[in-house]
N, C-alpha and C positions, 0 to 999 in steps of 0.2 A: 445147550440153550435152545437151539431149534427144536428137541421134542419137548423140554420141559414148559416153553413159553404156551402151547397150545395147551395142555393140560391145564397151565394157572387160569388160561382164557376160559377154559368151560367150567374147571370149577367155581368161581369167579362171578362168571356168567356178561362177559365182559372185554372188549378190547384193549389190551395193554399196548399196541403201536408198535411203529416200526423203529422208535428210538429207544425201547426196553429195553431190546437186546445189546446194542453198543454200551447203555446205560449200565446195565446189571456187568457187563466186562471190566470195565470200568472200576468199579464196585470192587471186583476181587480181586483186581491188580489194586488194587490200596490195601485191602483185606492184606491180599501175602507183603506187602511192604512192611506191617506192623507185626505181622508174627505169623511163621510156617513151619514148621517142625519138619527134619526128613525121617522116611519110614526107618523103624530101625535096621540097623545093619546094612544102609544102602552103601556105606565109605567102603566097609569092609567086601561087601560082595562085589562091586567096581572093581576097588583095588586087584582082588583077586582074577576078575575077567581080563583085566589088564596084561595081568601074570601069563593070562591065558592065548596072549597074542591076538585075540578075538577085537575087531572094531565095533565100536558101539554108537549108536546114532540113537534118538528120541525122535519117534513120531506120535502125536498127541495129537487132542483133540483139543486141546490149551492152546490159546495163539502166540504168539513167538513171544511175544511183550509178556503175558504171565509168567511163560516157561522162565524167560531172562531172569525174572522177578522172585519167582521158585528157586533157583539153582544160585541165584548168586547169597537169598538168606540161608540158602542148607549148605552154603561151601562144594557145589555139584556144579559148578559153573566150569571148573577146568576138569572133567569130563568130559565135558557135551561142546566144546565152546565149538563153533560155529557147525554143529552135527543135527541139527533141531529142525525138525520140519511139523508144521501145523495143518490139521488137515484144517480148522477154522479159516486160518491165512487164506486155504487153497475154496474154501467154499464145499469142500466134499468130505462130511465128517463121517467119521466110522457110526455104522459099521460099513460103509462104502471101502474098498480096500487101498483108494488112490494114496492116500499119504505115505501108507508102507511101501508101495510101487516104488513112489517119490523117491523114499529114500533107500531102497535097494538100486534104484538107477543110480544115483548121487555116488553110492558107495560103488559103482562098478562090479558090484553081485549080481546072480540071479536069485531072485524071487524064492528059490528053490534050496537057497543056500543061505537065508538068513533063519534068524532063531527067534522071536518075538518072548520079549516077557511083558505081560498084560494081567492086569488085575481087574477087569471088565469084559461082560459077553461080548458087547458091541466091538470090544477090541479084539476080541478074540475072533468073533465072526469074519473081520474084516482080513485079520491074520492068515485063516483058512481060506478063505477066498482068493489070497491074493497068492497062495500057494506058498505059505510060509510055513517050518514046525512053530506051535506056538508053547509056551509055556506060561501058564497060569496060577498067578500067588492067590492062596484064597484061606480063607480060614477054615480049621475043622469041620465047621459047621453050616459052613456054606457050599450051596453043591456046585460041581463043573459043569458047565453044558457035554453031552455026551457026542462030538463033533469028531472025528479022523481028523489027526495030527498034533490034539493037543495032550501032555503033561504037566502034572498037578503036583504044587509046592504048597507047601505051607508056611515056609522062611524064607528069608533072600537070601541066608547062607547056606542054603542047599543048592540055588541057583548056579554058582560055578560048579558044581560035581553032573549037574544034567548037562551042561550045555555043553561041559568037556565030550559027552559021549553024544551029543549031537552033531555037534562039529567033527569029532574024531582026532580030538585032541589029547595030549598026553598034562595033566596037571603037576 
């Protein structure tokens, strides 16, 4: 919302205020109350990471109140339940790297030893920065940023077979 609100303002030609942004939040936490789809195959690739002994944490740029809202209509709520950190909450959204920090401390990792799956540069950037591998869902036809540390997926159920050989784990 922070870079998008400037852009509406000069296309626009116009100040939208300082209550647009709580307002538009607002907005999409109703939005996901009435209907949100999960990506496909996030149960199955979970499940599987599960299998994989590996911990999983959500750091977003979603603030805790959507996330809740998100996870509990896609059935993702006993996943994540209380593993969720908002870089919104914290005031420092990606591509800043603080939220991932956040919750590599939370989890007792280093930095160094977590694995990010990200479907945004901004997320991605933050990812690399904050010295994490990252992996990145993306379609055919959209391209990767060309950064050191990130691997490129196409499906969520290819996701447990990389991060086995990230981790250096045995599936």
């Amino acid at each position: 919302m922070a870079t998008i609100q400037p852009m509406i303002e000069r296309n626009a030609g116009k100040k939208l205020g300082a209550e647009w942004e709580p307002a538009m939040q607002q907005r999409f936490v109703v939005a996901m109350k009435e209907g949100v789809e999960p990506i496909t195959g996030v149960h199955a690739m979970l499940d599987a990471v599960q299998k994989l002994g590996v911990s999983v944490r959500v750091a977003s740029n979603s603030s805790c109140e959507e996330m809740d809202v998100k996870f509990e209509k896609t059935s993702l709520s006993t996943y994540f339940d209380g593993r969720i950190h908002s870089a919104r909450d914290m005031g420092v959204p990606k591509p800043q790297p603080d939220v991932y920090l956040k919750a590599a401390e939370a989890e007792g990792v280093l930095p160094c030893e977590c694995v990010v799956l990200e479907d945004s540069d901004p997320g991605a950037r933050a990812a690399v920065d904050a010295g994490m591998a990252c992996v990145m869902l993306r379609a055919p036809e959209k391209a990767v940023p060309d950064w050191k540390g990130i691997e490129r997926i196409e499906k969520l159920s290819d996701f447990p077979h990389i991060l086995s050989k990230l981790v250096k784990v045995t599936p």
